[in-house]
C-alpha positions as a Markdown table, in Angstrom:
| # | Residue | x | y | z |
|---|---|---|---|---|
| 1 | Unk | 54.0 | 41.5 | 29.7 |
| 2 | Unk | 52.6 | 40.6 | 32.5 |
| 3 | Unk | 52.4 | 36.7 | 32.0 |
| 4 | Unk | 56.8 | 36.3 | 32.1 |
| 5 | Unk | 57.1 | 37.8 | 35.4 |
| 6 | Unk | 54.2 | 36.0 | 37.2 |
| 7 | Unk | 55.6 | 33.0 | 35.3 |
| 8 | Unk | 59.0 | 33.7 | 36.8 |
| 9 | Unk | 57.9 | 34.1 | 40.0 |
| 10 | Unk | 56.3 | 31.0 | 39.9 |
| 11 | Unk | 59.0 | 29.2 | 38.9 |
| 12 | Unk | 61.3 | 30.9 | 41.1 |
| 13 | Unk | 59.1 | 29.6 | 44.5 |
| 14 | Unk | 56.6 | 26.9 | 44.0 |
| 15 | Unk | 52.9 | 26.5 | 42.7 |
| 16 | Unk | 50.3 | 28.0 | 44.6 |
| 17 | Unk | 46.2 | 28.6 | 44.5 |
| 18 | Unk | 47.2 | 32.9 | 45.3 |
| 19 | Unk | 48.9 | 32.8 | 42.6 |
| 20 | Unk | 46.2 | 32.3 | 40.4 |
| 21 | Unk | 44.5 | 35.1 | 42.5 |
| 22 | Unk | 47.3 | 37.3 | 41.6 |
| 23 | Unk | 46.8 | 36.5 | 38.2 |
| 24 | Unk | 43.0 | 37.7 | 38.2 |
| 25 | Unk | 43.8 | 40.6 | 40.2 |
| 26 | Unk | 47.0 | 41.5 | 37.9 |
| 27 | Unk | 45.2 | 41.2 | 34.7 |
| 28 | Unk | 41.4 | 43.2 | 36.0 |
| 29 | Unk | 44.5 | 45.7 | 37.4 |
| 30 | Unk | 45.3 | 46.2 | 33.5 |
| 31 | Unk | 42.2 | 46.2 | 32.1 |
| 32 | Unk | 41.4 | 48.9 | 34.5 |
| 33 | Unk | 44.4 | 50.5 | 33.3 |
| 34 | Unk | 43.9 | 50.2 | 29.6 |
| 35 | Unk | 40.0 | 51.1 | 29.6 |
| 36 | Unk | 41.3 | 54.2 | 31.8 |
| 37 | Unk | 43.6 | 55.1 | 29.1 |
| 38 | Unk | 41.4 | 54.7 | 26.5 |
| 39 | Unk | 38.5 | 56.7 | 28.2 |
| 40 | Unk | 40.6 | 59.6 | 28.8 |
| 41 | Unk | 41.5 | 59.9 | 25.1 |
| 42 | Unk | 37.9 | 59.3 | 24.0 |
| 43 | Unk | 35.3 | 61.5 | 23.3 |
| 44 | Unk | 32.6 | 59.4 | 24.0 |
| 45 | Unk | 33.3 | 58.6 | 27.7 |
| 46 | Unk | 30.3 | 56.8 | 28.7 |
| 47 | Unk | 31.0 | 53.9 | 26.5 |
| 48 | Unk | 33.7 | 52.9 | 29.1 |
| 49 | Unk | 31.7 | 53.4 | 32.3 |
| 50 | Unk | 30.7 | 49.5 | 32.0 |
| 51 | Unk | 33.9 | 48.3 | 31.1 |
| 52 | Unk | 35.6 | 50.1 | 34.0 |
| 53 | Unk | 32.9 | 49.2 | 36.4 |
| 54 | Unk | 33.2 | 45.1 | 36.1 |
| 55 | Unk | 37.2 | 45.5 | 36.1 |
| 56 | Unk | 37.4 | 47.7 | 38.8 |
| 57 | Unk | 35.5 | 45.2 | 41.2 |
| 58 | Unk | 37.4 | 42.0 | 39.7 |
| 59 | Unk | 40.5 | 44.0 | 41.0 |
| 60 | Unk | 39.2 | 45.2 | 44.5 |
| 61 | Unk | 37.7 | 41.9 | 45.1 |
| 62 | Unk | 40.6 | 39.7 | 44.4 |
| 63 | Unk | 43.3 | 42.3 | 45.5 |
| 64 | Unk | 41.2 | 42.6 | 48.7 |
| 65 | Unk | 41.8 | 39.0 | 49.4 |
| 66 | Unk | 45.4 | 39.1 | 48.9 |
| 67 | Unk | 46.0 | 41.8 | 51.0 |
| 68 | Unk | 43.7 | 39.9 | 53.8 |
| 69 | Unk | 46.1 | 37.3 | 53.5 |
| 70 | Unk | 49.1 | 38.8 | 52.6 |
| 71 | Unk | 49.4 | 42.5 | 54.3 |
| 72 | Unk | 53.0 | 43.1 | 53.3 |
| 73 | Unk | 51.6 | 43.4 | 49.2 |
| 74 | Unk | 50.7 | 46.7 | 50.3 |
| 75 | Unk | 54.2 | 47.3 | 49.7 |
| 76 | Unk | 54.4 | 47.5 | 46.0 |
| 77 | Unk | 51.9 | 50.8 | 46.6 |
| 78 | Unk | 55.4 | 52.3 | 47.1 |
| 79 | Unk | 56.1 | 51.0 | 43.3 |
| 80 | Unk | 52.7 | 50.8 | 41.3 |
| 81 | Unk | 51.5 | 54.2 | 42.3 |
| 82 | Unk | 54.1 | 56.5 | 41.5 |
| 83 | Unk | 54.6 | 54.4 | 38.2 |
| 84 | Unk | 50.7 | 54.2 | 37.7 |
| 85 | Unk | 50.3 | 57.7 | 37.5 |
| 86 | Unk | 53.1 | 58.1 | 34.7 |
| 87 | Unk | 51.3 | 55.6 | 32.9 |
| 88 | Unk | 47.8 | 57.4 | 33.0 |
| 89 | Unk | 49.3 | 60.6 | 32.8 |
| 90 | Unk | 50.8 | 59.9 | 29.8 |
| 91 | Unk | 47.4 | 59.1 | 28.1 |
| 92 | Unk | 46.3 | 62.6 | 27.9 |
| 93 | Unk | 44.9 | 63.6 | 24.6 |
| 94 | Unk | 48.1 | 65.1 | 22.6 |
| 95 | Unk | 50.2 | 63.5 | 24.7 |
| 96 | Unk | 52.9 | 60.5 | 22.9 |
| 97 | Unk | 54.0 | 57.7 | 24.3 |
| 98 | Unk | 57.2 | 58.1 | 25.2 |
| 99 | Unk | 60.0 | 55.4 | 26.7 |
| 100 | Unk | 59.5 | 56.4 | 30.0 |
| 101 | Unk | 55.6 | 55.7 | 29.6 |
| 102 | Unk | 56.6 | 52.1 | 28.4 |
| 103 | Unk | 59.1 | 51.7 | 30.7 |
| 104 | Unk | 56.8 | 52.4 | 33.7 |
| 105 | Unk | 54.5 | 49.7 | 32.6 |
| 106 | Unk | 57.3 | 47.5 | 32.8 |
| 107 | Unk | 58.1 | 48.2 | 36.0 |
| 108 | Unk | 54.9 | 48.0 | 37.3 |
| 109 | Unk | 54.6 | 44.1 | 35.8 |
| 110 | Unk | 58.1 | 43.5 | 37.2 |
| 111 | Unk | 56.4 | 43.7 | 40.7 |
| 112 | Unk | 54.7 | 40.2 | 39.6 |
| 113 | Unk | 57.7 | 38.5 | 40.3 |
| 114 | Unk | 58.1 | 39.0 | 43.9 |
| 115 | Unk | 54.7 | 38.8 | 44.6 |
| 116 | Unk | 54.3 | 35.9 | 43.1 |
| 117 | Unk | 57.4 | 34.3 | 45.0 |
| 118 | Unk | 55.6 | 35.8 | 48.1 |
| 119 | Unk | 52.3 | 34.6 | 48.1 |
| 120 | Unk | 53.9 | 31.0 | 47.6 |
| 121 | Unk | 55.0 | 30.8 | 50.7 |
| 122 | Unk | 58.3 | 29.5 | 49.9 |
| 123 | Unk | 60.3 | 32.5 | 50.0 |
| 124 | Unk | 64.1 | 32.2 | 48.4 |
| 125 | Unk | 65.6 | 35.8 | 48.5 |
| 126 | Unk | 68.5 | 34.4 | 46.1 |
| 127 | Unk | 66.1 | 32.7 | 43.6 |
| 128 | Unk | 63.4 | 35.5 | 43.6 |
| 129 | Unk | 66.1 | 38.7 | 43.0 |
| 130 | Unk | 67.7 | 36.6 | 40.1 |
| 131 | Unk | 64.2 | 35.8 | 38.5 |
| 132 | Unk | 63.5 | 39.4 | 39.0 |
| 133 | Unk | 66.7 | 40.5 | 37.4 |
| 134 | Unk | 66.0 | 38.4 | 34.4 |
| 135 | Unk | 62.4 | 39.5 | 34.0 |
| 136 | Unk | 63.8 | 43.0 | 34.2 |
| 137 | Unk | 66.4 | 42.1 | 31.7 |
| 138 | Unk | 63.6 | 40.6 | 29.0 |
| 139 | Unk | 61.4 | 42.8 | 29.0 |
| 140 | Unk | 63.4 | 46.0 | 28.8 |
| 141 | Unk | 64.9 | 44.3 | 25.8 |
| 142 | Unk | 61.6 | 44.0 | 24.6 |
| 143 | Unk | 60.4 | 47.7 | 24.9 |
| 144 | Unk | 63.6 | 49.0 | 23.5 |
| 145 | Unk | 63.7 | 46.4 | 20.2 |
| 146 | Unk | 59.8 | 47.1 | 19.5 |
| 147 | Unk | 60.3 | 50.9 | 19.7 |
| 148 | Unk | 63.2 | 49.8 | 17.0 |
| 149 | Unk | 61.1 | 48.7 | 14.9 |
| 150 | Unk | 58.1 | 50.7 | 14.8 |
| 151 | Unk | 57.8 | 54.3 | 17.0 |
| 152 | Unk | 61.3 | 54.7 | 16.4 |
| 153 | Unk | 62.0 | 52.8 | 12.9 |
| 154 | Unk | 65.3 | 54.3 | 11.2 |
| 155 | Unk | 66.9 | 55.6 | 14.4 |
| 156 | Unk | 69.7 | 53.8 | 14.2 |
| 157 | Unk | 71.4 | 55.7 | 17.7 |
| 158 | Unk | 68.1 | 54.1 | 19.2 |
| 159 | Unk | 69.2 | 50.5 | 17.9 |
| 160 | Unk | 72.5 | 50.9 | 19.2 |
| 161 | Unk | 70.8 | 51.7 | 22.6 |
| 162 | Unk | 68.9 | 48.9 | 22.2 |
| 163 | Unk | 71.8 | 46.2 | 21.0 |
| 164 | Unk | 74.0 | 48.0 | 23.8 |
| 165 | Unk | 71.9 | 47.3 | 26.8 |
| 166 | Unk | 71.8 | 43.6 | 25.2 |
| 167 | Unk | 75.0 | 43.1 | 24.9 |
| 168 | Unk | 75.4 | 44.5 | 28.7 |
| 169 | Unk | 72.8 | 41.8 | 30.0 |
| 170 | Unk | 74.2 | 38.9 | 27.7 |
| 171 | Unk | 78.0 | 39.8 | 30.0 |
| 172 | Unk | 75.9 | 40.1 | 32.9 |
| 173 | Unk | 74.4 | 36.8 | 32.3 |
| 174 | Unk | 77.1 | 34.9 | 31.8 |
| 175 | Unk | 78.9 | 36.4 | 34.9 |
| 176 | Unk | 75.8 | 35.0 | 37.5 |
| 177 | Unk | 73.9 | 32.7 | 36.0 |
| 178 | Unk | 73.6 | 28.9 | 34.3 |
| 179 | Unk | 75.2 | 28.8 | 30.6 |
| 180 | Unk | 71.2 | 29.2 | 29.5 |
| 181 | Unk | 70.0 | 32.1 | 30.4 |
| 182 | Unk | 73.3 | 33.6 | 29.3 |
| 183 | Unk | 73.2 | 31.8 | 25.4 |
| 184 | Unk | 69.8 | 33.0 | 25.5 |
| 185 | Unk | 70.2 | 36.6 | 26.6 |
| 186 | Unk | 72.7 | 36.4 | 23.7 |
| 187 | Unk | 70.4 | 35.3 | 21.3 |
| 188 | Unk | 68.2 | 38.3 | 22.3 |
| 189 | Unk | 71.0 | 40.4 | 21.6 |
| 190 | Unk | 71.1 | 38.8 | 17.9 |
| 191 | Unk | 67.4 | 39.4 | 17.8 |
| 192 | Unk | 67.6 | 42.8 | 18.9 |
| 193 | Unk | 70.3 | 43.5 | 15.8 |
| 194 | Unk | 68.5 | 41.6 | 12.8 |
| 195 | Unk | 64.9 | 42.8 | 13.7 |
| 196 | Unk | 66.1 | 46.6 | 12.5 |
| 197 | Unk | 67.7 | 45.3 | 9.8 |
| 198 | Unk | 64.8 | 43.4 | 8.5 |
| 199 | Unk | 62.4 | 46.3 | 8.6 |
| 200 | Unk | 65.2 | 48.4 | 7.0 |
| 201 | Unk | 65.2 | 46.2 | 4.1 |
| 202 | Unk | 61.6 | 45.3 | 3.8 |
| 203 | Unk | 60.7 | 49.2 | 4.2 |
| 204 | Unk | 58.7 | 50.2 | 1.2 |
| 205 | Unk | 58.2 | 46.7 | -0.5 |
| 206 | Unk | 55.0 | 44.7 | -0.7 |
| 207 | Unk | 55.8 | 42.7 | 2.5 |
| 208 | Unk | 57.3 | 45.5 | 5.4 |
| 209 | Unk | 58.1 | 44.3 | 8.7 |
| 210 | Unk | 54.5 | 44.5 | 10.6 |
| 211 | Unk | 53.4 | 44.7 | 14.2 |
| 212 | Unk | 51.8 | 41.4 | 14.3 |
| 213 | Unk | 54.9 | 39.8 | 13.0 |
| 214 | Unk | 57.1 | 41.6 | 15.7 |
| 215 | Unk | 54.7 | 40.5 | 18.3 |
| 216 | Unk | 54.8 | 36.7 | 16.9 |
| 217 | Unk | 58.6 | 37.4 | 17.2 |
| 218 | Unk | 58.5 | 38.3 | 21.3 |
| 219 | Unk | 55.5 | 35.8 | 21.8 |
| 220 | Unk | 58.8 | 33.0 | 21.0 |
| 221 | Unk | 61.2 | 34.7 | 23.2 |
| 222 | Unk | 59.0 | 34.9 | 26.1 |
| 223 | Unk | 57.8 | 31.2 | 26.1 |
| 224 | Unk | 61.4 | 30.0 | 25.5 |
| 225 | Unk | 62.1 | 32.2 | 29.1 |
| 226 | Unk | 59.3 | 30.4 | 30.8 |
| 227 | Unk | 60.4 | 27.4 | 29.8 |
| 228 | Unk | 64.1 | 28.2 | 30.7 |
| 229 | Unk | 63.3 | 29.4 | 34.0 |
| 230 | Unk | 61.2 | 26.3 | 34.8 |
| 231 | Unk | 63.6 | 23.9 | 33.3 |
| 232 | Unk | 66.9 | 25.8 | 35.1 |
| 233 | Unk | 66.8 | 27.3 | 38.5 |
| 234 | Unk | 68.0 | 30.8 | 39.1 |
């Protein structure tokens, strides 16, 4: 999740060292995250003291540096905190993980893209909303065809949702942007359709549709988009 929209970001601008800095501080921010999670769920709190202690000062050194060089990130605050405490309040014992949970992550990782573009220092407003658009596009596809398949397996209103907003991006696709992000954004939408169907009919037989296998699935889709994105320019 958070590798696609750095990625796009990237290829939205051009290469630069802080970006690599924004990678260490983007993935110490969700380790913090995670091990936050999972300590508030746990009985055995200590455990995680370590854990958060070396990830929390990965992120506040190398989000201290960006901010010394790039002021203005303090801007996604407005962003990652109101969505960052959905996502932790949502890891309360007893407490499910809902779309909305999922969807904050996403939202919080979307915030990759521009900062990426920004830190570049080759700013293009055009380049960096379309990239963001896309981003936005892939991986709300992605929460809504994995919760298909597994925390909401059988709900076939849910798969229309999920085909629905598909379809909706594949027509918005084709509207804005090159023929290949809109032939892939269709091929999503096919994905999104057969990947219910196959659990369906391998439910209850010796081989059903497993997690790793539907991971293996989006691991495909989201290097073909970073390969699109740096092949065809937004």
């Amino acid at each position: 999740m958070l590798a696609v929209p750095l990625l796009l970001g990237v290829a939205a601008t051009e290469p630069s060292a802080w970006q690599l800095v924004l990678a260490v501080a983007a993935v110490a921010g969700y380790l913090v995250s995670a091990t936050t999670q999972a300590w508030l769920r746990a009985r055995r709190r200590p455990s995680f003291v370590p854990s958060l202690v070396i990830y929390g000062g990965v992120f506040a050194a190398s989000g201290a540096a960006l901010l010394l060089a790039f002021p203005f990130l303090l801007l996604a605050a407005v962003v990652v905190v109101p969505a960052g405490a959905l996502v932790i309040g949502g890891a309360r014992p007893g407490t499910p993980r809902d779309l909305a949970n999922s969807l904050a992550q996403t939202v919080i990782a979307l915030v990759l893209v521009p900062a990426a573009a920004a830190v570049s220092g080759a700013w293009e407003t055009g380049a960096v909303g379309a990239a963001t658009l896309v981003a936005a596009g892939y991986l709300v596809g992605t929460v809504l065809v994995v919760r298909s398949v597994i925390r909401q397996r059988g709900n076939r209103g849910f798969v229309a949702v999920s085909v629905g907003f598909h379809a909706a991006v594949t027509v918005a696709a084709a509207a804005t942007l090159a023929v290949p992000y809109a032939l892939y954004f269709a091929a999503l939408t096919v994905r999104a359709l057969a990947l219910p169907l196959v659990e369906r009919r391998a439910a209850g037989s010796a081989r059903p549709l497993r997690p790793v296998q539907v991971g293996l699935v989006e691991m495909g889709a989201s290097t073909v988009l970073v390969v699109l994105a740096f092949s065809v320019p937004l």
